[in-house]
C-alpha positions as CSV (number, residue, x, y, z in Angstrom):
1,X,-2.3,-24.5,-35.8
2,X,1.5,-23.8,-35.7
3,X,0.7,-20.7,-37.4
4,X,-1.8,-19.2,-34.9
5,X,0.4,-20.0,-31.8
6,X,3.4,-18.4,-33.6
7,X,0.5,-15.1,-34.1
8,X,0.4,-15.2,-30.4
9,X,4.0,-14.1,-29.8
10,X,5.7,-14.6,-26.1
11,X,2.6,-15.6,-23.8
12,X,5.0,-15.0,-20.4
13,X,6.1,-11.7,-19.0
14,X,4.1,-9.5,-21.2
15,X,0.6,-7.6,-21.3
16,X,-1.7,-10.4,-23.1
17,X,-4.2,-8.2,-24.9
18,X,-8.0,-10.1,-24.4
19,X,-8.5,-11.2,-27.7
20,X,-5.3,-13.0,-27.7
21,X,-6.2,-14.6,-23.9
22,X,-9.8,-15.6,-25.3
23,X,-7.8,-17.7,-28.4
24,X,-5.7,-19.5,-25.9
25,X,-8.5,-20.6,-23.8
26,X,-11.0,-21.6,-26.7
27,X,-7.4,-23.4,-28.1
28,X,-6.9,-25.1,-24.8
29,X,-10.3,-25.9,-24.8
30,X,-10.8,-26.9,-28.1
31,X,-7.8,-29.6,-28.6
32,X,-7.8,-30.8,-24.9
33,X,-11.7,-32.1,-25.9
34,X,-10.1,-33.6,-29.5
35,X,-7.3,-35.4,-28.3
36,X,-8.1,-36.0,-24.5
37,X,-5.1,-34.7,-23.1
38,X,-5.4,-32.7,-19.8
39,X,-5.4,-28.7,-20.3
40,X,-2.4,-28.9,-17.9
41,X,-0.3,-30.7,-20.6
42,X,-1.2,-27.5,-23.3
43,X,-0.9,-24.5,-20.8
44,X,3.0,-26.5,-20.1
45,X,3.4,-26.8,-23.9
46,X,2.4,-23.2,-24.7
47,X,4.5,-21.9,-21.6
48,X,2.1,-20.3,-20.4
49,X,1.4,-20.2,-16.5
50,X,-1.2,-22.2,-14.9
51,X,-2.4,-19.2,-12.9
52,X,-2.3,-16.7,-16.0
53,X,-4.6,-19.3,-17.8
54,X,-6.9,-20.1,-15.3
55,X,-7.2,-16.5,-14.1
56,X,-7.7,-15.9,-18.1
57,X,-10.4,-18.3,-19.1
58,X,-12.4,-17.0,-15.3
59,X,-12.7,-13.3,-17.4
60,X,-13.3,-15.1,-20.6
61,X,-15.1,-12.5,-23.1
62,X,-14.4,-9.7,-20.8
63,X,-12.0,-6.7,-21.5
64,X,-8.9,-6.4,-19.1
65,X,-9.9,-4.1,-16.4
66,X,-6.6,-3.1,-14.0
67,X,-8.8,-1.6,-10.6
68,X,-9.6,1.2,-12.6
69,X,-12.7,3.5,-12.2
70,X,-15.3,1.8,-14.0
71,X,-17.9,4.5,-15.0
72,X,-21.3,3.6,-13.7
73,X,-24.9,4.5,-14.8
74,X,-25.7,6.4,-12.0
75,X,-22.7,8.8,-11.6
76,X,-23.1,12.7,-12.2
77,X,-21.7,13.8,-15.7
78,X,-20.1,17.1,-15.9
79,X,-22.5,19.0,-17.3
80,X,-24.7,17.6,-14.5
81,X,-22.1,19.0,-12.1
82,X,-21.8,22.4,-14.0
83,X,-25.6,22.8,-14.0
84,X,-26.3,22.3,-10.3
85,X,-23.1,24.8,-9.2
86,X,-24.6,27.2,-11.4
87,X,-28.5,27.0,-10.1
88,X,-26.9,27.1,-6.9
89,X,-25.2,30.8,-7.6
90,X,-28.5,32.0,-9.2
91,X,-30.1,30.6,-5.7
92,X,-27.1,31.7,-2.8
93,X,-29.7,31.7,0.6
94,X,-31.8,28.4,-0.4
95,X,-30.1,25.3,1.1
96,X,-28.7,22.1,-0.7
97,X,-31.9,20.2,0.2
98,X,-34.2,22.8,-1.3
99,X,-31.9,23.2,-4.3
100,X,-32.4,19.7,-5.4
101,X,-36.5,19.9,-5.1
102,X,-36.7,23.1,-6.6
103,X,-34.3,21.8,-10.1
104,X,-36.7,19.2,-10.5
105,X,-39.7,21.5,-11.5
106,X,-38.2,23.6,-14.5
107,X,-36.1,20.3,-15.4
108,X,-32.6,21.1,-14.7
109,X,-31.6,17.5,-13.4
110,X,-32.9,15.1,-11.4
111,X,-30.8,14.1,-8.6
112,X,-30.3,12.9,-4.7
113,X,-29.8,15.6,-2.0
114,X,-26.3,14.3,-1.2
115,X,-25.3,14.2,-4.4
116,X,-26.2,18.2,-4.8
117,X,-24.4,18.2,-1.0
118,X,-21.0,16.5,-2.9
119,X,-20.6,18.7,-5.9
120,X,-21.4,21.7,-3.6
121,X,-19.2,20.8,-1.2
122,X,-16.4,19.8,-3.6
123,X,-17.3,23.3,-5.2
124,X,-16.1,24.9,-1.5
125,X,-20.1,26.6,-1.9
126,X,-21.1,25.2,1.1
127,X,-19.2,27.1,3.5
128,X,-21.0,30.3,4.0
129,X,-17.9,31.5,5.8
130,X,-14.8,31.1,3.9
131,X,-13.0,33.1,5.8
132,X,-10.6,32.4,8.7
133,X,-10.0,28.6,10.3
134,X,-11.6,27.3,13.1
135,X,-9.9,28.4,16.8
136,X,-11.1,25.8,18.1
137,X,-8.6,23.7,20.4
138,X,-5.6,26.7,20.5
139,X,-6.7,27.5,24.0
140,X,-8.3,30.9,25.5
141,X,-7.1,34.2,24.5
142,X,-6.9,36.2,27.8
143,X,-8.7,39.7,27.4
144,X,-5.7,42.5,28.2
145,X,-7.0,44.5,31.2
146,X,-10.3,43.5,33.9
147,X,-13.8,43.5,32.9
148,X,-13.5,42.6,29.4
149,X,-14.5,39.0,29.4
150,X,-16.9,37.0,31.4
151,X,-17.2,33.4,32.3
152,X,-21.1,32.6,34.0
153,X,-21.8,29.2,34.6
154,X,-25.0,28.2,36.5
155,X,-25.4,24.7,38.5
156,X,-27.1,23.1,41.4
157,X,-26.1,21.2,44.2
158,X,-28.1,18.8,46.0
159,X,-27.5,19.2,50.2
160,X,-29.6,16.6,52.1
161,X,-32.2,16.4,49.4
162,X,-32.4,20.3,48.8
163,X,-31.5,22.2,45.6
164,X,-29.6,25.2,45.6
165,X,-28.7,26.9,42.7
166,X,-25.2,28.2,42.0
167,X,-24.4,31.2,39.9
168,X,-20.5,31.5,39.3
169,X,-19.3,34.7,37.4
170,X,-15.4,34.6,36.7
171,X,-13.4,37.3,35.3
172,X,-11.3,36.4,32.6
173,X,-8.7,38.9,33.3
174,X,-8.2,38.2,37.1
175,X,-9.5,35.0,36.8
176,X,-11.2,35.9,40.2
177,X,-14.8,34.4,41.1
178,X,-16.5,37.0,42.0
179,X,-19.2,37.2,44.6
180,X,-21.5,40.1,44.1
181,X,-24.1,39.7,47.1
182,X,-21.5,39.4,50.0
183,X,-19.4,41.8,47.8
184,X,-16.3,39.7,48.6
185,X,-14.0,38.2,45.8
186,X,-12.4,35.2,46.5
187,X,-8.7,34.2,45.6
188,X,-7.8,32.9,42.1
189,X,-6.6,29.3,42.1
190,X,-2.9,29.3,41.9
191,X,-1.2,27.3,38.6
């Protein structure tokens, strides 16, 4: 007995491998039965701490897993990933959702669409524009001289239970509404 504990080496304020952690709590286990002294008493003995032990015989038989990425069954393997990025080049115009019906029939692999969507997409093949970045939110680029750029915006207003309709065309230049049927253009709206 004094010979296995002494195997063990220093129990605190190390890496226990799980072997080692699966002795201890068949040990504990084992002699706390024989001699009917509390496991308590043995985890103070074999200075070990009672959260370490406890936390240690609750993974008993299991290997020490630190929140790491535990592969699962049903994750994409590489050559899964390589074969579906290259039937997508041999196949540029057919969409992600087509792609993944049409590698089912000559047996290339067998997968969800949105798991072809997330290797294409992590592939940077689903953009069919991977050119400039979106303008979107910078503002309005004002055209440099009249009659380059048109605003027309068409509404309706209800007057005492009658529709009109209400074609607005605005110049981007001038910024001026203009008014083609009285031929009259009103005054832009000062900042």
């Amino acid at each position: 007995m004094a010979l296995k504990i002494k195997s063990w080496g220093t129990l605190t304020g190390v890496w226990v491998p799980h072997d080692t952690r699966d002795q201890i709590v068949d040990f504990v286990r084992r002699w706390s039965e024989k001699t009917e002294i509390g496991a308590g008493r043995f985890i103070q003995w074999l200075d070990v701490t009672a959260s370490k032990f406890y936390g240690g015989r609750e993974r008993y038989g299991s290997v020490n897993e630190y929140n790491g990425w535990v592969p699962r069954d049903f994750w994409l393997e590489d050559w899964e990933k390589r074969e579906i990025v290259a039937f997508h080049l041999k196949n540029p115009l057919e969409v992600y959702r087509r792609l993944t019906f049409m590698m089912l029939d000559p047996n290339i692999v067998a997968v969800s669409t949105a798991s072809v969507w997330r290797v294409l997409s992590r592939a940077g093949l689903l953009r069919k524009w991977n050119g400039k970045p979106s303008k979107k939110g910078t503002g309005f680029g004002q055209p440099p001289q009249s009659h380059q750029h048109w605003h027309i915006d068409v509404s309706y207003l209800n007057v005492c239970a009658t529709f009109y309709y209400l074609c607005s065309i605005l110049d981007g230049y001038s910024t001026r509404l203009n008014e083609p049927e009285r031929g009259v253009q009103s005054r832009p709206a000062k900042a």
